[in-house]
N, C-alpha and C positions, 0 to 999 in steps of 0.2 A: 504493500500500500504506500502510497506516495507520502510524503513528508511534505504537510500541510505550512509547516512553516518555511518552506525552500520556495520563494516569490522570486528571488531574482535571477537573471540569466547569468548564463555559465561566463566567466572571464575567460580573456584569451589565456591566461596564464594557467584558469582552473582545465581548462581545453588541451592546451600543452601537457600539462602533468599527467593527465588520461591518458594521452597519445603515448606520453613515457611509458608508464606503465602495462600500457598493450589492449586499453580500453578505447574499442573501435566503433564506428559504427558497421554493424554488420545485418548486411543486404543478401541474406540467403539466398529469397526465392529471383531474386534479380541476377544474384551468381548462377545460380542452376539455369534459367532461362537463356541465360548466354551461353553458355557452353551446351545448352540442347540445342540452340538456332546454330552455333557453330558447327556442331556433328550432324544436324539437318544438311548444311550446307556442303560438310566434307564429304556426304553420302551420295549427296546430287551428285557433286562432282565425280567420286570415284566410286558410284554404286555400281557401274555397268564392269568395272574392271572386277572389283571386288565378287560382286556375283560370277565373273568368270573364273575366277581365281579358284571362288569354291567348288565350280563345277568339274573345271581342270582336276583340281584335289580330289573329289572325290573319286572320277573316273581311275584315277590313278592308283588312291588304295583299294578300292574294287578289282582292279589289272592286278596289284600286286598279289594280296590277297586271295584272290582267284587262282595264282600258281601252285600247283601240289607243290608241300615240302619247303614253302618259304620260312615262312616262321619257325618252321623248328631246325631250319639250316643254319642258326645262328645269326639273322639279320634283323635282330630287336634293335639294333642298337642303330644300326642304317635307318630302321623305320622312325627310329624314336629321334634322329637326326632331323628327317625328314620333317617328322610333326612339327619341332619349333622351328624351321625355319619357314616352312608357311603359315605357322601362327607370326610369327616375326612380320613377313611381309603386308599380313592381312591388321594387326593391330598396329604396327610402327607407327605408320603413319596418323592414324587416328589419335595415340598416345601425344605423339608428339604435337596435334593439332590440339590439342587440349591441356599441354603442359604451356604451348604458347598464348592458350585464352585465357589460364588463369592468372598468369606472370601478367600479361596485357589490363587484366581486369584490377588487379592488386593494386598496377599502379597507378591507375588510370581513379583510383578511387582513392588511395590511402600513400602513395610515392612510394619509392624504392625504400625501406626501411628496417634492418635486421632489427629484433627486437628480443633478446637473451630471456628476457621475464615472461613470456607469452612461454617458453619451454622450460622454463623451472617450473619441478614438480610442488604442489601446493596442497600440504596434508590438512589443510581447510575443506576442500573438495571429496574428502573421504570421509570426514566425519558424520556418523549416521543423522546427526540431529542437523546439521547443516543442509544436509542431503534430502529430509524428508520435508522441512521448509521450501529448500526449491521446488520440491514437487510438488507441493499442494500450493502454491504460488500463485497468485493474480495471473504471474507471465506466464507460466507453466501451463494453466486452464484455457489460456488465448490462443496458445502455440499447440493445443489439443485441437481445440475450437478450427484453427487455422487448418491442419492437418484435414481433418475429417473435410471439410469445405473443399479442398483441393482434391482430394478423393472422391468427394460425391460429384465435384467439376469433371473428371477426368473419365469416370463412370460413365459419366452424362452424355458426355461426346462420343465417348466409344459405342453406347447405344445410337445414338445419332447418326453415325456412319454406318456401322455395320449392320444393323436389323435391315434396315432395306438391302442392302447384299448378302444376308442371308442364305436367301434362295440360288444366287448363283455361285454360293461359297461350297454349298452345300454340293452342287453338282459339278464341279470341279475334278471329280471323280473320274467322271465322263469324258473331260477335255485331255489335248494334249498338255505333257510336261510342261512344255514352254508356256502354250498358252496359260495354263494353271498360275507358273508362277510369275506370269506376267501381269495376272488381276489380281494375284494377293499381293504382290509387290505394288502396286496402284492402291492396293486399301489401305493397306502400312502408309504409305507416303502420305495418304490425304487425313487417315487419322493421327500420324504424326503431326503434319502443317498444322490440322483446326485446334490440338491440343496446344501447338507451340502458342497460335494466337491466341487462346485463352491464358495459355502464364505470361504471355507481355503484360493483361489487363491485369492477373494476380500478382505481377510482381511490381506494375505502377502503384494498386492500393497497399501492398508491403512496405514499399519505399517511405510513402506517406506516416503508414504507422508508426514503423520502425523509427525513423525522424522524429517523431512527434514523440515516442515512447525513449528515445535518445535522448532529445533533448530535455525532456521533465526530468530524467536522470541525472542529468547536469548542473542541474537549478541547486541555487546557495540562498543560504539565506544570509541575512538582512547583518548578524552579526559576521558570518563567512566575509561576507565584503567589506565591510569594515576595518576585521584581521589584516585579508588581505591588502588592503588598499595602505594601511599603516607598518604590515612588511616591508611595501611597496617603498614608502614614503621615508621607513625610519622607525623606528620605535620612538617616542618621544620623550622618552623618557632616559635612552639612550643621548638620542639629538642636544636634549636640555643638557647633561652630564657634560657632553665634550662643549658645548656653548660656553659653560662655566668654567671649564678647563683651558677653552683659547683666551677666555677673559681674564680670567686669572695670571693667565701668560703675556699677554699683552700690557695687563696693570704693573707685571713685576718688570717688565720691560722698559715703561715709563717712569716708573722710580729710580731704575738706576741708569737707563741710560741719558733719560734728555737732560740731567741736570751734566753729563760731559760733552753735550752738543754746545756748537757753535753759534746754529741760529734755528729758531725756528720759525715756519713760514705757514701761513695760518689763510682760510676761503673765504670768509675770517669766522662763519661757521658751523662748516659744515667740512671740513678738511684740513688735517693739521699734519705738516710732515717735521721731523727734528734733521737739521743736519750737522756733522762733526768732521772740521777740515782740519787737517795736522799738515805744517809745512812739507814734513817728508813725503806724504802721500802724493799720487797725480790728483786725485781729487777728490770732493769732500765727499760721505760716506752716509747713507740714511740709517741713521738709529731707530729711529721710531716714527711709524706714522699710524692716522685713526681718525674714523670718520662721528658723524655726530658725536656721541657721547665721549666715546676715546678722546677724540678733536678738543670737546673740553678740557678731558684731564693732563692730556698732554699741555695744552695752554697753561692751565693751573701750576702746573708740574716745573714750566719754564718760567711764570712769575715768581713763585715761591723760592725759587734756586737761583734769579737773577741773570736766566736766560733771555735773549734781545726776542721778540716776537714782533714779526714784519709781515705784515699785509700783502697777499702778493696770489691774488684767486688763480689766474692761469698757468701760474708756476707750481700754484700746492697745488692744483687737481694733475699737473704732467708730470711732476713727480710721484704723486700715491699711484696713480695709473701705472706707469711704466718702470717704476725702480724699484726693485725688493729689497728687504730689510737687509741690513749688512752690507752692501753691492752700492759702489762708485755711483755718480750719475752719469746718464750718457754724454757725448762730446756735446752732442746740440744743445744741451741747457745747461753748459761751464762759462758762456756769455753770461746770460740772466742769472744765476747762482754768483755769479764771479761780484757781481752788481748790488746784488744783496747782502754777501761779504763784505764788500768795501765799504756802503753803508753803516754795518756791524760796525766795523774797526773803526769811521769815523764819529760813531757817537761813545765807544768806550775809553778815546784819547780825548774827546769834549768834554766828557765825564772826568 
């Protein structure tokens, strides 16, 4: 019975993880249909060889057989040769048309995909009490339900066909070989075809079900998505931890680095970078930078300690942009930098 609380649809990710796992959608009667329209078709094609083939054979172990003293001259093993290689030639081909419709159909529905878990044995599936659930099962009673329907379908037709040829089935007797089995061979064909066009119609309404009885299977509910969507996202609780942990890192950062910066240059606030020029170096060097709140403290941080703070909007936002902590500034903004320094030095010799 369905789980009344599972309203939302399947996520691609809850989609994926089924596919992992080997949970497919599976289109039985739509598998068998194809592969009976493909062996329809491989019989068209090679039903006149094949029926020769058999004839040929037969005539032949009749010939042999008919020899006094074959068989007990010691030729079992020539005959038994014999068998499989016209069973070989009579089924190869058929085998092999139907090993290509199922590869064709596999991937054609579900891609090329080995899947190790679909062949692991699973002592779930042997458990009596697990076992006798799926049998007396909602799906178990439909896929009864389904069976008998397809049965009493196939019945249906076979009456259909054949009751009116009957009568000449019957006197068949009377006719030549050939002709004989040239109107049984005519009844098979036509109750094969009207049967195949009946499972196109059963397996368009399968597909539907199945779909329909797939996708309710699928369905999360309302907390599932949420989980999910917060795996997705982060745990926030996690998110919060490291949040406090770069804060933390960046406060201790501002305590001891900007009070050994040189100048700091401020958006004036919304953007605050610290920088620290040592004669030796080629150039001066970002201690700290921080946007809104940081940007305060870093401020705060360069008053309190008797750091120069200079106004300077398009220089702080291309340097938090493009310079990382610890790392020179680039050649392009050793002009504008150069200018803000000399600034510095001229109001601490004023001073």
């Amino acid at each position: 019975m369905a789980d009344p609380s599972k309203t939302e649809k399947a996520s691609p990710k809850r989609r994926q993880k089924a596919k992992d796992q080997g949970s497919l959608l599976r289109l039985q009667d739509l598998d068998c249909t194809i592969m009976l329209w493909g062996n329809l078709f491989m019989f068209t094609i090679l039903g006149t060889a094949t029926v020769g083939l058999l004839v040929q054979t037969t005539a032949y172990f009749l010939r042999k057989t008919g020899q006094v003293g074959y068989i007990s001259q010691g030729n079992l093993q020539s005959l038994a040769m014999d068998i499989l290689s016209i069973l070989a030639k009579l089924l190869l081909p058929f085998l092999a048309a139907n090993w290509l419709l199922a590869l064709g159909n596999q991937a054609f529905q579900h891609g090329f995909a080995f899947n190790p878990k679909r062949i692991m044995p699973k002592f779930s599936k042997i458990n009596p009490a697990n076992g006798f659930k799926r049998l007396f099962s909602a799906r178990s009673v439909i896929e009864v339900f389904k069976s008998l329907a397809k049965f009493a379908i196939i019945a249906w037709m076979a009456w259909v066909v054949i009751s009116p040829r009957m009568p000449v089935i019957l006197s068949t007797m009377y006719l030549s070989m050939s002709q004989a089995l040239a109107y049984m061979r005519e009844t098979l064909f036509i109750l094969y075809r009207n049967i195949m066009l009946l499972m196109i119609v059963v397996a368009g309404a399968d597909v539907l079900y199945q779909r329909h009885a797939f996708e309710k299977g699928m369905m999360m509910t309302k907390q599932e998505v949420k989980d999910e969507a917060r795996d997705a996202d982060g745990n926030p609780e996690v998110k919060g931890r490291q949040k406090r942990i770069l804060m933390a890192s960046a406060m201790r950062r501002i305590l001891t680095q900007v009070p050994k910066a040189s100048v700091v240059i401020t958006n004036p606030t919304h953007f605050a970078v610290a920088l620290k020029y040592d004669p030796h170096t080629l150039a001066p060097v970002l201690v700290a930078k921080g946007v809104d709140h940081l940007a305060l403290k870093i401020k705060e941080r360069a008053r309190v300690t008797g750091v120069v703070v200079v106004e300077n909007p398009p220089l702080a936002r291309a340097i938090y942009h493009n310079v990382n902590l610890d790392k020179p500034i680039p050649s392009e903004l050793y002009q504008a930098v150069a200018q803000v320094l000399a600034y510095v030095y001229h109001l601490k010799k004023a001073a």
